[in-house]
C-alpha positions in Angstrom: 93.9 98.9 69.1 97.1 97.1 70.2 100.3 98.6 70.7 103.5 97.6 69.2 104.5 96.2 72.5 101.8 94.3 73.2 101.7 92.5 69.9 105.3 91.6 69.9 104.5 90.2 73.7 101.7 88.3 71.7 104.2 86.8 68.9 106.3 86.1 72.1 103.9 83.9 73.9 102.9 82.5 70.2 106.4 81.6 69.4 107.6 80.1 72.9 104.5 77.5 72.7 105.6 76.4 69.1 109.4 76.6 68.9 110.9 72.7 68.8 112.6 71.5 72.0 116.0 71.4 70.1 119.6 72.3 71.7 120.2 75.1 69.8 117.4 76.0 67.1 114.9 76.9 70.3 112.7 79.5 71.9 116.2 80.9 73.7 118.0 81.5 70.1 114.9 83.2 68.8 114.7 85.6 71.9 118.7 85.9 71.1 118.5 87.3 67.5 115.0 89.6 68.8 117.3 91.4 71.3 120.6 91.7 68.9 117.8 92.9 66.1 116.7 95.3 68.8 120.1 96.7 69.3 120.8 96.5 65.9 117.9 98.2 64.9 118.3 100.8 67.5 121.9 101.3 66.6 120.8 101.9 63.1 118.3 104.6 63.5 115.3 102.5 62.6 111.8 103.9 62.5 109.6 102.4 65.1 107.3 100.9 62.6 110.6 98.9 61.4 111.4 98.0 64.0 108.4 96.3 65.2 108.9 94.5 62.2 111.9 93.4 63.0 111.7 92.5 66.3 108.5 90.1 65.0 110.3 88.7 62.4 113.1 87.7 65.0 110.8 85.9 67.3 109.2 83.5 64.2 112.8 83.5 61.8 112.7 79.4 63.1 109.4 78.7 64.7 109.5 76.0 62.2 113.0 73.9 62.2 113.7 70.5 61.1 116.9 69.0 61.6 118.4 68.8 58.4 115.5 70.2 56.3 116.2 72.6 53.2 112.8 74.6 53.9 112.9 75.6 57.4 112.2 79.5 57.1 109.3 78.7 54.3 107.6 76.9 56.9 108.3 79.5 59.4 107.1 82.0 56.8 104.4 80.4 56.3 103.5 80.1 60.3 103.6 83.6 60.6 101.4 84.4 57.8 98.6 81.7 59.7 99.2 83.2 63.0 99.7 86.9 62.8 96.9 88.0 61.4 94.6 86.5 64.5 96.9 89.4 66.2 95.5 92.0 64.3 98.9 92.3 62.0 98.1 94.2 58.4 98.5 92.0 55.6 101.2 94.7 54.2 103.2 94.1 57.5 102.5 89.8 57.1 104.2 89.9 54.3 106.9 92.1 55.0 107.7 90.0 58.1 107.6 86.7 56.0 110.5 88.2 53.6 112.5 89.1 56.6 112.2 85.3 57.7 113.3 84.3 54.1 116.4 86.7 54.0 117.7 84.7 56.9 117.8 81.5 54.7 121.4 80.4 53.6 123.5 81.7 52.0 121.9 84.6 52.4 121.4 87.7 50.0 119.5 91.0 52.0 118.3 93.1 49.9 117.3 95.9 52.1 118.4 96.8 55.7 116.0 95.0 57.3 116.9 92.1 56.1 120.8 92.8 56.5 120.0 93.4 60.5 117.7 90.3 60.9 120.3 88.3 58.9 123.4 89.8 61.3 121.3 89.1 63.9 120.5 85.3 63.5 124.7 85.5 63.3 125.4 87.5 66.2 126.4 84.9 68.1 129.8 84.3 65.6 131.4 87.1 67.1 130.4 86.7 70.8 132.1 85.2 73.6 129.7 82.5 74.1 130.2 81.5 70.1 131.6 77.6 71.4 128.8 77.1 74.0 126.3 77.8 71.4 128.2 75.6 68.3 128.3 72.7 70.7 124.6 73.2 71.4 124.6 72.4 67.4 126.9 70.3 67.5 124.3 68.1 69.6 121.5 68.9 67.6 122.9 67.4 64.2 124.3 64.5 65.6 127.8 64.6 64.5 130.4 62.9 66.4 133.9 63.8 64.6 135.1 67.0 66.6 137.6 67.4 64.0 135.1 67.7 61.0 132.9 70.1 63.3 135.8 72.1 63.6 136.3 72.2 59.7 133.0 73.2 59.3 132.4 75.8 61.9 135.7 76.9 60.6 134.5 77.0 57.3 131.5 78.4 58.2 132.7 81.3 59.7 135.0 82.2 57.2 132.4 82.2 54.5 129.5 84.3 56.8 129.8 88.3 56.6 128.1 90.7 58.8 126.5 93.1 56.3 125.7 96.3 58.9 128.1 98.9 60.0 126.8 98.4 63.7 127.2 94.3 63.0 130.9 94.6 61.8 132.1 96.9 64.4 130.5 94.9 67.6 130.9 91.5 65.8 134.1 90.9 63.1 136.8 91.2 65.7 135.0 88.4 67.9 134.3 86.4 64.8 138.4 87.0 63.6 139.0 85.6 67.3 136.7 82.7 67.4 138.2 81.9 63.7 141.8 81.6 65.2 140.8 79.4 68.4 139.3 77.1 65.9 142.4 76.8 64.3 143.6 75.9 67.3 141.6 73.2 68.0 141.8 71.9 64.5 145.2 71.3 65.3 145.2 69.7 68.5 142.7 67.4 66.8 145.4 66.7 64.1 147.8 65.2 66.8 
């Protein structure tokens, strides 16, 4: 019987074959939100058998992405519910995986921890230092071309997104608070 590890490995090498070439929605992003859902989960105390979980539903949360399509984490739900059971996954754990993919569709609404960590996760980057490189990188990947109304949005964005966890809130808010106030900024230097 495989262990935890090896099957996430599996989902790993699964996942980097199928995720779309796309600046930002890629294999990197997905092995992003696994490792903040690692520390997240780690921070808060999860069992291991959560965990694993977790860290599965990270890899596959947008195995599936679209540009501009509304059902992006079905899809992906529904790719994980094809693939893991060919990696000996329980149907019990499929489908407990394929929620944790949904509760990262937005807005979002977790119901449960799990899905509060997964969906702090996929949003870690908000309060990081590396929060412009990666909304460029979107920037790129929808197409848009008015700085100042990608400004607005992020903006928006931001001020509308909450971190749910205690772990999420102390690590991330204060980043997020900062990254809200440079986009300020810039919306004002685009105003000139």
């Amino acid at each position: 019987m495989k262990t935890y590890s090896q099957k996430i490995s599996e989902v790993a090498r699964i996942a980097g074959g199928a995720y779309p070439m796309l600046p930002y929605h890629n294999f990197q992003h997905a092995l992003e939100v696994w490792c903040a859902s690692r520390e997240y989960g780690m921070f808060n105390g999860l069992e291991e058998k959560d965990r694993f979980l977790l860290e599965s539903a990270a890899l596959l949360h947008d195995v599936v992405y679209v540009v501009n399509a509304c059902d992006n984490e079905e899809k992906s739900a529904k790719f994980a519910r094809k693939w893991l059971p060919m990696l000996g996954y329980h149907s019990n754990d499929i489908e407990r995986i394929s929620r944790l993919i949904l509760a990262t569709k937005w807005p979002t609404n977790p119901q449960n921890l799990l899905e509060e960590i997964i969906c702090d996760s996929d949003l870690d980057n908000l309060g990081r230092l590396d929060f412009f490189e990666k909304s460029n990188n979107l920037l790129l990947e929808w197409g848009i071309q008015n700085r100042r109304e990608w400004y607005e949005r992020q903006l928006g964005f931001l001020e509308n997104n909450q971190y749910y966890t205690y772990w999420a809130k102390k690590l991330r808010e204060p980043g997020k608070q900062r990254n809200i106030q440079k986009l300020k900024q810039l919306q004002e230097v685009q105003k000139c």
